[in-house]
Structure formats: C-alpha cells, structure tokens
N, C-alpha and C positions, 0 to 999 in steps of 0.2 A: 551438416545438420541432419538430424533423426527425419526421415519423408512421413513417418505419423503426424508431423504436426499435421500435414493438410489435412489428415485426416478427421483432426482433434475441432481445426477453425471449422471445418464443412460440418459439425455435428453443429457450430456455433452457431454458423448460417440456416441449418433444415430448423434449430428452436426459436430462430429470430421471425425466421417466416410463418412459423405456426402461432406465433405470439398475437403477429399483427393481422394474421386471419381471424385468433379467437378476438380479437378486439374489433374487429369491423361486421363482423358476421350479424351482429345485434343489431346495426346501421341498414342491413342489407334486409333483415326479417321482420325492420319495426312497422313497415305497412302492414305486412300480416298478421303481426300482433296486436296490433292496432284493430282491427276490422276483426279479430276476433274474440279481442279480453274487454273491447271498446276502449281503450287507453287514448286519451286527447293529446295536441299536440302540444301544451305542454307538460303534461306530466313525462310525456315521451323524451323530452326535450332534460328534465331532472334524470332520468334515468342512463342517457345518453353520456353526462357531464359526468356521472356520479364515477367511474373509472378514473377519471382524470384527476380526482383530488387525493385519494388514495396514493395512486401511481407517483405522483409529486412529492407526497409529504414522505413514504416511504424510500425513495431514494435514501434519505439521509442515513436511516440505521442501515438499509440494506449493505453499502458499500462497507460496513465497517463491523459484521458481519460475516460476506462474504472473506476480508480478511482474514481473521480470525479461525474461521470453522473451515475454511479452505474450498476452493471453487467446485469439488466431484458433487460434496455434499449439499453443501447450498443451492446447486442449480438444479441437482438431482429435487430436492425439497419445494425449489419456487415452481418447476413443473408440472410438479403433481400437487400440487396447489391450486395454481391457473387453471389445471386442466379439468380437476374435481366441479370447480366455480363455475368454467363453460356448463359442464354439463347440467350444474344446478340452475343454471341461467337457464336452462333447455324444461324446467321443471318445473316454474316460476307461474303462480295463478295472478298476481297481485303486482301493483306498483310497488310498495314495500321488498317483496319480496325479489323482483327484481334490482333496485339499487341495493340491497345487499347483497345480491351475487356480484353486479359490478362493483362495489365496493371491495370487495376480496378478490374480484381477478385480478384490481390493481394494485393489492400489493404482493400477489405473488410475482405482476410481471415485473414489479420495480427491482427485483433482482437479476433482470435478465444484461443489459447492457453493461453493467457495473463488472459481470459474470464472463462476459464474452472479452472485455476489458483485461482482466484480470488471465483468462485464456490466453489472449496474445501475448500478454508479456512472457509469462508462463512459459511457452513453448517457440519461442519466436525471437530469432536475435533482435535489433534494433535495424539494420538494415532491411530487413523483411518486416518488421512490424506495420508499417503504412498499408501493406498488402493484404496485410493478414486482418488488421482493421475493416479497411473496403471488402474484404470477403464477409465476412459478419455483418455488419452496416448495410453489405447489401439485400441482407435478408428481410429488412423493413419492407423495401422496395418491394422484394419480389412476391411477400406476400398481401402486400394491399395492389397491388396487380392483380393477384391469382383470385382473392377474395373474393371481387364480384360475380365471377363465373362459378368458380369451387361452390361456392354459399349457396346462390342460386339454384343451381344445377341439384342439391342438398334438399333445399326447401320443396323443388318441382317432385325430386323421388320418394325421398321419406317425412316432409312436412318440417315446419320449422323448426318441433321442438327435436325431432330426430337431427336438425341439420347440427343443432350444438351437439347432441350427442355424438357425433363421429365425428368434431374437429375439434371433441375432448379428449374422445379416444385415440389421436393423432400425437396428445402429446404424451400419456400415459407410455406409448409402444415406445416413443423416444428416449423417454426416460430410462426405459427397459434397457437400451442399447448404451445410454450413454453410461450407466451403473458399471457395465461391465465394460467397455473400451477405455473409459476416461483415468485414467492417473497423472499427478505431476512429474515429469520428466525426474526427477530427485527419487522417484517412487515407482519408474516402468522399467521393470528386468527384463525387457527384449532389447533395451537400446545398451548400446558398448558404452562404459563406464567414460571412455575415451569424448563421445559424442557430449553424453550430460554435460563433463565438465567445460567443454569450447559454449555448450549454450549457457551455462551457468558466467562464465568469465564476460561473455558481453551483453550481460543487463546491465552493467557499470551503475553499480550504485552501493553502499553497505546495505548488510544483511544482518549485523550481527543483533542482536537480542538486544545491547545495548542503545544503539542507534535507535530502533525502533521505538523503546522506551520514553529517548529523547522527549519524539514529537505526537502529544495524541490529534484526537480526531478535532477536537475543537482547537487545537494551534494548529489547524491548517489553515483557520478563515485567515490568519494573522500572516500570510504572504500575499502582495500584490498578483501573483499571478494567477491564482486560485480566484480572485474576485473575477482578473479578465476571462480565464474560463468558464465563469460562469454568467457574464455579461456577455459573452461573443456568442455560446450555445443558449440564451435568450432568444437575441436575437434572428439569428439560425433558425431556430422549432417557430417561433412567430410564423416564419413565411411558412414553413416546410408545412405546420398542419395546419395551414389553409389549401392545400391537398387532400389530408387526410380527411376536412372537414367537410370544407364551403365547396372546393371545387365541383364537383357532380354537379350541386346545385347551380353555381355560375356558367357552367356549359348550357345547360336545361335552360335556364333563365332567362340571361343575359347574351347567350350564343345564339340559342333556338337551336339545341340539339333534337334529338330525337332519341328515346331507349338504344336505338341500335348503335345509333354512330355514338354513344357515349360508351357502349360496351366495347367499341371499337377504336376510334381516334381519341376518343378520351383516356387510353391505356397507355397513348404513347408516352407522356413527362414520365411517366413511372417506367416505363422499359426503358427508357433514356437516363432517367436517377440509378438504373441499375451499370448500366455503364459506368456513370461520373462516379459511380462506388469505387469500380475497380481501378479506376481512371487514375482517380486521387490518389490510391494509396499507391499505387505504382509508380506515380509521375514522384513525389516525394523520397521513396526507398531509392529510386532513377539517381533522383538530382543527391541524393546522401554518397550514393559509388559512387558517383563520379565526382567528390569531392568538397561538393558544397559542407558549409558547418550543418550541423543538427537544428538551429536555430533557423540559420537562410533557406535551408531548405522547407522546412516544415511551416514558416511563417509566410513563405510566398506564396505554395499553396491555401493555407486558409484563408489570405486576404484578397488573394484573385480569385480563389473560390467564391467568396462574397460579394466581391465588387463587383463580378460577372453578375450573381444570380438577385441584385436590386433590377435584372429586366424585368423583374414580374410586376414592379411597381408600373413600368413601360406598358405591360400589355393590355389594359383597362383603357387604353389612349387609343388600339389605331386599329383601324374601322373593321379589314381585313379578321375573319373568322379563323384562315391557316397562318394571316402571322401572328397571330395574338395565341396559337395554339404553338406555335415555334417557338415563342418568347415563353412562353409557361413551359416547354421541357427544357428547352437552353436552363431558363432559372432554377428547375428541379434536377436537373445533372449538377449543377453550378452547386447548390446548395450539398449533394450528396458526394458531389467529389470534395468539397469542403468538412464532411461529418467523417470521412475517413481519418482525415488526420487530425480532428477535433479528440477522439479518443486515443489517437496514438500520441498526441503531444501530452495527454493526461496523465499516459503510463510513465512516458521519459522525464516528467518533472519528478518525479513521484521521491521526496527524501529517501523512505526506502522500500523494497518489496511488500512490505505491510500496508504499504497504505496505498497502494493503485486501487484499488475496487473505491473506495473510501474517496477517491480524486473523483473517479469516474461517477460514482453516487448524487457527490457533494454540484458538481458541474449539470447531472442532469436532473435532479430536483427546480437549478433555474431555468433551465429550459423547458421543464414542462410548465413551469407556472405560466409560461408564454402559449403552451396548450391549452390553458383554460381561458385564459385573457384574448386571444383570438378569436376562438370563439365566441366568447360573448359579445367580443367588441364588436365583432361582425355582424352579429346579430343585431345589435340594437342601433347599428349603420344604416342598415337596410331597412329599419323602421323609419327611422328617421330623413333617409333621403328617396324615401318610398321604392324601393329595391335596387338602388344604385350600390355595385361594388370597387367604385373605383376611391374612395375613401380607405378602405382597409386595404386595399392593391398597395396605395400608393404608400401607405403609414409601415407595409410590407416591406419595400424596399426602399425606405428610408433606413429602417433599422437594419438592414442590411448592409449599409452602407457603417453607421457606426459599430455592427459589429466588425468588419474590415479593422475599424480603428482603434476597437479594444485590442485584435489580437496583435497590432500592429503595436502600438504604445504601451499597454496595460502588463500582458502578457510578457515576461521577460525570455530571459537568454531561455533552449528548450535543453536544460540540464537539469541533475537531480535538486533540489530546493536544497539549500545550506542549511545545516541543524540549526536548531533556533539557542541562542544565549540561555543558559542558566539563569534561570529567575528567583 
C-alpha cells in the first residue's frame, strides 16, 4: 500500500482538531464576552446551542455532497468556511450577530467527519481502515484537550477577539496545504499504477455508474442497518458531549475542583479518549488479520466499547473524587475506542463508493441531535434537582447500554448493503 496514505489521515487528524478548537474556543471566551458586551447568561446560553442545530441538520446534504463533488474539494470548501465564521465570531458586537457566526460555523464543520469518512475509505484497504478511522477520530479528542490552554493562553496575549482570529487562521494555512497534497489515489501520479490498483481491488464493493444509480440517498433510510447506526451513534454522542459540555462544570460543582486542577486532572478522560481512538481502531484491523469475519470483528468492539463506557452512569454513585475521575476516562476511552469503528463500519456497509460520506452524514446527523438533547436535558435536571447530576450520568449510561444493543441486533452482517429490488 502507497505510505502517503498516513500522510493524507494525519491532514484528517490536524482539521478534526482544529475543528473542535474553533468549536470550544467561544466556551472558553464567553466570560469575557460576557463582562464585556454585558451578555446575560441566557442569551449566552442561545448562542452556545446555536452551532449544534446547524451542525445536525446539515449533516444530511453534507454527506451526499461530499459524494458527489469528491472529498479534495468539499473539505478544501467546509474549511474555509468554518474558518472565515471563527474569525467573524471574533468580530461579533451583538447577540444576533454572534448566533449567526455560530450558525455557519456549524455548517461548514458538518462536512468534516462525513469528509475524513470518506478519506479513509479512499486511501485505505479495509484491513487498515479501523486504524485509519481512530487516527481522525482521534482529533476530536486531542483538540478539546488542547482548547482550554491554546484558547486561554490566546485571550491572556491578544484578547479574545484576536484569539478567534488565529485559530481561524489555523484552518485557512491548512487548507493551503491540504489544496496542494490531497488527490484521490485514482488521481496521484507519484504512486505505481501497480499500488492504486491492489488499493482499488480491496474496497470490495461495485463501483460501476450503474450500481450507484440503483440506490439514492433517500433509499438508504429503507435498510435496517442505517437506522441501527444511527440509533447506536445516538446514543454514543449523548454520553460523549456531556464531556464536551457539562463536564468542566461537574468537576467545579459537584467535585469541588479548583481552576487548576481542572486545567489539570480534568485533561486526563480526553488524553485517555485519545488512546481508546487508536486503541479501537487497532484492536478491530487486529482481530480482521487474524481471521475473525468483518462482522465479529467490528461488532465486538462497538458493543464492548459501549458496554464498557455506561461506567459513567457509575461515577455520579461513589463518594471517592479519583475513582469517580477513573470511571469518567475508562468511559471516555470506552466511548472513543467505540467511535473508531462506528465510522469505519459506515464505510464497509456502504452499497457502493458513492454513498460512504452520504452513510457517514446520514449516522451523524442522529448523533448530534443527542448533542442538543443533552444538553438541554442536563440543564433543566440541574434546575430541577437543584444541581444534582446524577440524573443525566445515569440516563448516560443507560443509553449506552441500548446502544450496545442496536449495534448488536439492529445493525446487520458489516458487508456492502444488497442493491435494493427494482420498484
């Protein structure tokens, strides 16, 4: 196989991490903005959300889309898109005009996972794909990791509205890079015609114009397995962005952190989801060599990914401040060694080459809607049982458990979807 690929997933990985810096950065700078435009905390709170509907509802065209106009250009396009929006975020006098920046950064970033998706199939046989996956995937991680210090560190030297401007300009220069590295294997004259064809022969799936015609975007709701990917990665994002959201808060709260040790031992589930990235897709590509089917393989890890990461329902129970912090990175490795092979079973269903981004789209449009619904559910928990979180913990990893059992039942054999009958 051509060694650019690592090249092609590690461009996947530097825009997945800069994606979810420009998404948290606002999280990071709304005291500031707050104390200085006077913004209340709930207008703060509309502006916060306003990414997440975007980002959701755009999934669906994105993935089918990126089909079509082919991955160079599409993610060359969703970049300097996001990135234009960060900086317009950074320029923002008004409430108004801040949920229109977040509104557009969320649909440029809804083409990023579908993008990186569509990347690994791309360049990447099927026995590497889990790997190749968990490398991308793990760029969520490592940039809401990097965010709270990057951000900060931003705001202390050039003020908040400079800090969007340089972690705008972060994705512009990528784009720069990615313009002129990126071609589809089918399309890069440094690899031996010899190479394309061995990566071309094991996507196993048709290709031909005609197949593709077959099935459009909307006969893909009409296979049972497309519902269980999209009920498992539900469930999945539920826990995952009560991380992205509540957590900091539940540290502070309910822990009795302090600033410091939250910029500190509060880092650790996220450098541990950065593992379970590589973990998963490894442990899957593992168990494919050595013989398991496509299916046993890829289904064992999603469901013991899952089963593992309902401890976080667990850690709301037990009294202990370090194992309740054990049990929230266990469950955040658990959950992201799970999300590696969530996108790579999306590729390998996929009828035919045409419609992987289109899979990928279609699965995380329901998973984000579990990004808005945590949130709020969480929110109006903690009103309700006067700032208790062990309500949403536990409702965490319950659904954790039934996604276990979509991808267990729901979800079928992990081979390409049979063309659909003539109608």
């Amino acid at each position: 196989m051509p060694k650019i690929r690592w090249l092609m997933i590690g461009m996947c990985f530097l825009a997945n991490a800069i994606s979810y810096i420009d998404r948290a950065n606002l999280a990071i700078a709304a005291p500031a903005i707050r104390a200085e435009l006077g913004i209340n905390a709930a207008e703060m709170g509309l502006v916060l959300s306003a990414f997440f509907w975007t980002y959701a509802l755009m999934q669906l065209p994105a993935g089918w889309f990126i089909d079509r106009l082919g991955v160079r250009i599409s993610l060359a396009f969703a970049v300097t898109w996001w990135s234009l929006f960060t900086m317009a975020t950074g320029a923002a006098r008004g409430v108004t005009q801040f949920i229109g920046a977040r509104l557009m950064l969320g649909v440029g970033e809804a083409f990023s996972l579908p993008s990186f998706t569509r990347v690994a199939f791309n360049w990447f046989p099927r026995s590497e794909r889990g790997m190749a996956c968990g490398i991308f995937n793990s760029g969520s991680t490592t940039g809401s990791a990097l965010s709270l210090p990057v951000v900060t560190a931003l705001i202390v030297a050039v003020g908040w509205r400079g800090a969007f401007g340089v972690t705008g300009i972060l994705g512009i220069v990528w784009v720069l890079a990615w313009w002129f590295i990126y071609r589809d294997p089918e399309k890069y004259r440094a690899i031996a015609p010899a190479q394309v064809d061995a990566l071309l022969a094991q996507r196993g799936m048709p290709v031909t114009p005609a197949a593709s015609a077959k099935i459009s975007w909307l006969d893909l709701f009409r296979y049972r397995s497309i519902w269980g990917l999209m009920i498992g990665l539900f469930c999945l994002n539920f826990a995952i962005y009560f991380f992205i959201t509540w957590f900091p808060s539940y540290l502070l709260q309910a822990r009795g952190f302090s600033l410091a040790s939250l910029g500190t031992l509060g880092m650790v589930p996220a450098l541990m989801a950065i593992l379970g990235n590589w973990l998963g897709g490894y442990t899957s590509d593992r168990l494919l060599k050595m013989g398991w089917s496509p299916t046993k393989a890829r289904k064992t890890c999603l469901v013991g990914g899952m089963l593992t990461a309902s401890s976080i329902g667990v850690s709301a129970f037990v009294d202990s401040t370090m194992m309740c912090l054990a049990l929230f990175s266990l469950a955040y490795a658990a959950l992201s060694f799970t999300g590696a092979n969530v996108w790579t079973v999306g590729s390998e269903i996929a009828p035919t080459q045409d419609h992987v981004a289109s899979i990928g789209g279609i699965q995380n449009f329901a998973g984000n809607l579990a990004g808005i619904l945590i949130t709020t559910f969480t929110g109006v928990m903690l009103v309700l049982t006067k700032g208790s979180f062990l309500i949403p913990l536990a409702v965490a990893g319950g659904l954790c458990v039934v996604g276990a059992l979509s991808y267990l039942f729901i979800v079928g054999k992990v081979e390409p979807l049979s063309l659909l009958p003539e109608r």
